[in-house]
C-alpha positions in Angstrom: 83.7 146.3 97.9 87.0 144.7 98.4 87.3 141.4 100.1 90.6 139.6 102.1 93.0 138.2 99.7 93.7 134.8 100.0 96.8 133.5 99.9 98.8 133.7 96.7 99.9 130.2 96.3 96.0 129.7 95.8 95.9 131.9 92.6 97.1 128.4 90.6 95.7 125.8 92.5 92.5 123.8 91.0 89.7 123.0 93.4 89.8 119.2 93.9 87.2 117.9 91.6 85.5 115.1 92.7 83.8 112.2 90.4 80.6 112.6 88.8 77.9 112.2 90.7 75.0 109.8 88.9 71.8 109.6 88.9 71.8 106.0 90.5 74.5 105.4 92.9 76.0 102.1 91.4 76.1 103.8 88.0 79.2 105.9 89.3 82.2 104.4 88.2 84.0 107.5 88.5 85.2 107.6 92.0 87.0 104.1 92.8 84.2 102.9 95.3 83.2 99.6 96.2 80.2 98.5 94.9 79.5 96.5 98.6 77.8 97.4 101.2 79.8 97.6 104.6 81.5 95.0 105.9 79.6 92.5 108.4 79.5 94.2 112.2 80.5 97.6 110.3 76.9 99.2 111.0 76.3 98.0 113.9 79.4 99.1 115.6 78.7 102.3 114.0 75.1 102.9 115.0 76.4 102.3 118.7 78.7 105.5 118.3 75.3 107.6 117.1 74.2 107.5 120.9 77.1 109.5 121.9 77.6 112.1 119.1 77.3 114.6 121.9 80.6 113.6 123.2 83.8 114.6 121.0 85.7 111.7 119.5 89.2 109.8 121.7 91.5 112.2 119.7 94.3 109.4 120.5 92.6 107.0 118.7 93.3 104.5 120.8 91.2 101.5 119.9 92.0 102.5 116.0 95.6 102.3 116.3 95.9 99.3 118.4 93.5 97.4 116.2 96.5 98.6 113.4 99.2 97.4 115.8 97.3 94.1 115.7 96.9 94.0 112.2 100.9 94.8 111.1 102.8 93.8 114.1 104.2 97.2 114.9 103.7 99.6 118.1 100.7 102.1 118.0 103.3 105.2 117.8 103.9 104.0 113.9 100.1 105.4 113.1 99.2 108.1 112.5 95.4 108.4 110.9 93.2 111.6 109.8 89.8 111.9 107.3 91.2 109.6 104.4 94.7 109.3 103.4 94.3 112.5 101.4 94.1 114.4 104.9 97.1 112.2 106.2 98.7 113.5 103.0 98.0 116.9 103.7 99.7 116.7 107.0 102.1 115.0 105.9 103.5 117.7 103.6 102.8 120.6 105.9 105.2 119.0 108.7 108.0 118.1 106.2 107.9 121.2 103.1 108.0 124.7 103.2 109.0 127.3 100.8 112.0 126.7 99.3 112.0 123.1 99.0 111.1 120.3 96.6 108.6 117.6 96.3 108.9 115.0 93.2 106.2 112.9 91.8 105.3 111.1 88.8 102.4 112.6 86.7 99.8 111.6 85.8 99.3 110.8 89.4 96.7 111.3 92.0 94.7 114.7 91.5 95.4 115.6 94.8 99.3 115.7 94.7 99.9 118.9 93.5 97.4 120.9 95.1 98.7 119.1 98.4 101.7 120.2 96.9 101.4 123.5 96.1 99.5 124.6 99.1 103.2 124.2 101.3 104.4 126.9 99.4 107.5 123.6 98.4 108.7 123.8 94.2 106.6 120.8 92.6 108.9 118.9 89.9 106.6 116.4 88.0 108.3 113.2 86.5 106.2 112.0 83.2 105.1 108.5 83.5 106.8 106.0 80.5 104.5 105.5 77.6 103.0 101.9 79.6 102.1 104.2 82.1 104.0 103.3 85.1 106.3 105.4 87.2 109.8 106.1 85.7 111.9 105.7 88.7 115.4 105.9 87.3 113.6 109.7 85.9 112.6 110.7 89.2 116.0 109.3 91.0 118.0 112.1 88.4 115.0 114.6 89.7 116.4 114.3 93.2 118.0 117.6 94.1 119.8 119.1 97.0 116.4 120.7 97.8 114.4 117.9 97.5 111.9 116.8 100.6 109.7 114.5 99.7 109.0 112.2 96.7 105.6 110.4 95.6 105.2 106.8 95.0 101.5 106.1 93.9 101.6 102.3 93.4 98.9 101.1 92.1 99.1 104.2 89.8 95.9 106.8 90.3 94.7 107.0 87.8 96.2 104.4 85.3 96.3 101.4 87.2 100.1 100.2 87.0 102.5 99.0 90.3 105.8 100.0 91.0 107.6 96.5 91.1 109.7 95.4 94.1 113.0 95.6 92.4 112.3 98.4 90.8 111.2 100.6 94.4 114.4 98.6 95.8 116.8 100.3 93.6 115.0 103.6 94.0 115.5 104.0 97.6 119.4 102.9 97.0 119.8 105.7 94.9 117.3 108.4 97.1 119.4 110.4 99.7 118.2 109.1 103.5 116.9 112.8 104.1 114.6 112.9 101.4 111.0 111.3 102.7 109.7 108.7 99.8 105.7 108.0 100.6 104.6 104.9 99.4 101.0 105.5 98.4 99.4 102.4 98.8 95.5 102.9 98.9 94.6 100.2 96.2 96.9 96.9 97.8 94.6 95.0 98.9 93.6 94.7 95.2 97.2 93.8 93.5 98.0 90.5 92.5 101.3 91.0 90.8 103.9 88.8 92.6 106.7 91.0 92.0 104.9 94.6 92.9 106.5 96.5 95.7 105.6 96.1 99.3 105.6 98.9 100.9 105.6 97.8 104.5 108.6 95.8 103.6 110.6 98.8 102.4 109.5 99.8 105.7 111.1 97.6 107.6 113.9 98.4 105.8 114.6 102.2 105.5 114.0 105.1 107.8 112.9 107.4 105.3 110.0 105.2 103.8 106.1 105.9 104.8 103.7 104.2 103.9 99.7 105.4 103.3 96.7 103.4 103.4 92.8 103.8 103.4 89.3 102.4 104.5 87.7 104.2 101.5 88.8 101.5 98.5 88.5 97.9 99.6 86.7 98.2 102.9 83.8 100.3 101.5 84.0 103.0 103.9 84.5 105.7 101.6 82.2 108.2 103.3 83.3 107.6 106.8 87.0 109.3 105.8 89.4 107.2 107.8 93.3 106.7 106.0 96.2 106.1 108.0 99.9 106.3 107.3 102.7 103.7 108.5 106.4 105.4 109.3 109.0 105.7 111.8 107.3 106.6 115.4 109.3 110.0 114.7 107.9 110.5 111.3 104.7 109.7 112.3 104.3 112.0 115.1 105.2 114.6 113.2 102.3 113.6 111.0 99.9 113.3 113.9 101.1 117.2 115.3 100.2 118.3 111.9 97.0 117.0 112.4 93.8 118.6 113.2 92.8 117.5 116.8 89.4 115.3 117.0 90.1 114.6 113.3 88.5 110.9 112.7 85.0 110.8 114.6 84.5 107.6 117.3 81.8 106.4 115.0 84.4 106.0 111.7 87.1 104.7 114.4 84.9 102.1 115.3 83.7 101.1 112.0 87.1 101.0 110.9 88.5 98.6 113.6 85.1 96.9 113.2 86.4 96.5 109.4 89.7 95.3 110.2 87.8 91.9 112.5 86.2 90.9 109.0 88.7 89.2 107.2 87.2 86.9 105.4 84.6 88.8 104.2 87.0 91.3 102.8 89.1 88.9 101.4 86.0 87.5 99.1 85.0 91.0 97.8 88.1 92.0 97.1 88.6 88.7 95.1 85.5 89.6 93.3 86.0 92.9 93.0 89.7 91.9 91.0 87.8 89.1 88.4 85.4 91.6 87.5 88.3 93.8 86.7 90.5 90.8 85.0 87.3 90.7 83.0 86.9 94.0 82.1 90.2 94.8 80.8 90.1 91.0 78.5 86.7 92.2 77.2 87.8 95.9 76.5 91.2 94.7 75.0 88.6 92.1 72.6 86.9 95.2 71.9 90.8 97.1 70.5 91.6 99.2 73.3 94.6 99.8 74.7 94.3 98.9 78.8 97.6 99.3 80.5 98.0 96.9 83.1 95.9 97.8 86.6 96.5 96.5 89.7 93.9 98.2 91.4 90.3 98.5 90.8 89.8 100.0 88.0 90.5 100.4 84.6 92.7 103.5 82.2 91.6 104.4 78.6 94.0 106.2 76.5 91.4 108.8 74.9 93.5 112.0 74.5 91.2 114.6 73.6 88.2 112.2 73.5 88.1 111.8 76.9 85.5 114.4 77.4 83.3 113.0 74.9 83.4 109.4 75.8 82.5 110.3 79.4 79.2 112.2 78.0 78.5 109.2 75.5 78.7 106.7 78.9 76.0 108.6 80.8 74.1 107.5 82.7 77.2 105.6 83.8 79.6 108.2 85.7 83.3 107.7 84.4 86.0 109.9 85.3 87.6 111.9 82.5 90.7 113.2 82.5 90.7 116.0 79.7 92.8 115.6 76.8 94.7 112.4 78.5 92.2 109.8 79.5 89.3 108.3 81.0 89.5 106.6 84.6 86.9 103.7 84.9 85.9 102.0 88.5 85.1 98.0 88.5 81.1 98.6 89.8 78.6 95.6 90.0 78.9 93.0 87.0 75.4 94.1 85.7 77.0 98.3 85.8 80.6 96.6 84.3 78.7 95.1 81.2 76.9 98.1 80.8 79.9 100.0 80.1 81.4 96.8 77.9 78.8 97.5 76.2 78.9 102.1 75.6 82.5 101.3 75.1 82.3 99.0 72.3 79.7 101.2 70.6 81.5 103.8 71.0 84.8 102.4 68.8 82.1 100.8 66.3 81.2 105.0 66.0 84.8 105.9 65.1 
């Protein structure tokens, strides 16, 4: 029996894997989540939206993006939200690439790029990442072509952990033609403490060609609600939002994201201790001989090569994310789940 064929452009593209699931939820260091609960008021703005799941959700997102307008100081036509940045991502491409053109980004990057990529039907050109694995800008400036659309910026770095620095991102967009759309993907900020890592909102400010993604799912522990947003020009970003399914963000994860976004404090002081546990983890791991590059978000990179596969069985029942035959990818969890790996990692090395 013969079936519809897909589209080509499918042939080649992976299915998005997602992290391991484990048998005890804060055993999974493998997909970036916060070991928190939600953030104080969170549920119960969110259980007030379950009495009205009958009704479809504002598809303007009105009290979202003016809680965003609050929050950055700009006009509500700068937003542009969707199910997690990924999706925003997604929609992002499709409005700006189509066959024919380019799209440049460092790799090893986020999983999703190139299937995000490759689904517009645009040419992918992938820029290695330097040996400390961070983003070679002045490499992906010479990648800029006539043909180029959009280029990548993943800072912190998904999966190693590295920023782009300020300076660095500065003289990037110098040398970036103003038609070419740079996306500043910024889902792990809130955990950098690097004084001189770029801003993205800044280069905002500065440049028309600049957006700027962000997410609920990392530091505000709403990772299974979906909401991500992206920041850009109100032109820019209403091409995002037409490229958007309608009804996309449900009232219930609008309201627990603008319920998020009144809890500061709170935030502030997981986030804090979410980044010592990690300033820990890398000192203990580097005590232990690895090589850690520098992260800036909340988690940790080991170089493994083609070990990765095999580390990540020998951590179990901890859930790490392997990346075969370049590395393993491992969340900050709960101290008592960190020292538990501390602790399969060093064995592991005394095994060698």
């Amino acid at each position: 029996m013969s079936l519809p064929r897909a589209r080509k452009a499918l042939d080649d593209i992976p299915v998005y894997r997602p992290g391991k699931a484990a048998s005890d939820e804060d055993h999974k260091l493998s997909s970036n989540e916060n070991p928190f609960a939600p953030l104080p008021g969170v549920m119960e703005r969110a259980a007030i939206e379950l009495g009205r799941i009958n009704r479809y959700p504002d598809a303007g997102m009105t009290a979202l993006y003016q809680a965003l307008s609050s929050k950055f100081g700009l006009s509500p036509d700068h937003f542009a939200a969707s199910t997690g940045s990924v999706a925003v991502l997604y929609a992002l491409l499709n409005a700006h690439l189509e066959d024919g053109d380019e799209i440049v980004y460092a790799w090893r990057s986020f999983e999703a790029y190139p299937i995000a990529a490759d689904l517009t039907g645009a040419t992918t050109v992938r820029v290695p990442l330097r040996p400390d694995a961070t983003h070679d800008l002045d490499a992906m400036a010479a990648a800029v072509t006539d043909r180029t659309r959009v280029v990548l910026v993943c800072t912190p770095n998904n999966p190693t952990g590295p920023t782009v620095r300020a300076a660095d991102l500065d003289r990037f967009l110098d040398a970036v033609p103003d038609r070419v759309l740079v996306v500043v993907d910024e889902a792990y900020v809130e955990f950098v403490r690097d004084p001189e890592a770029a801003d993205g909102l800044a280069a905002l400010a500065s440049r028309g060609n600049v957006v700027v993604l962000r997410t609920f799912s990392k530091a505000y522990g709403l990772a299974g609600l979906r909401v991500g947003y992206a920041i850009a020009r109100p032109a820019i970003a209403e091409a995002i939002r037409k490229a958007t399914p309608p009804f996309a963000v449900t009232d219930l994860s609008q309201a627990a994201a603008v319920a998020s976004l009144e809890s500061q404090t709170a935030l502030d002081e997981r986030v804090e201790a979410i980044v010592q546990e990690r300033i820990a983890m890398v000192a203990a791991l580097r005590g232990q001989g690895w090589e850690v590059p520098e992260t800036e978000a909340n988690f940790v990179w080991l170089r493994l090569g083609d070990d990765s596969v095999d580390f990540a069985a020998a951590c179990d029942p901890l859930s790490v994310r392997p990346f075969a035959g370049e590395g393993v990818r491992v969340s900050v969890g709960s101290p008592e789940v960190n020292a538990e790996f501390l602790a399969r990692a060093a064995a592991w090395r005394r095994g060698r």
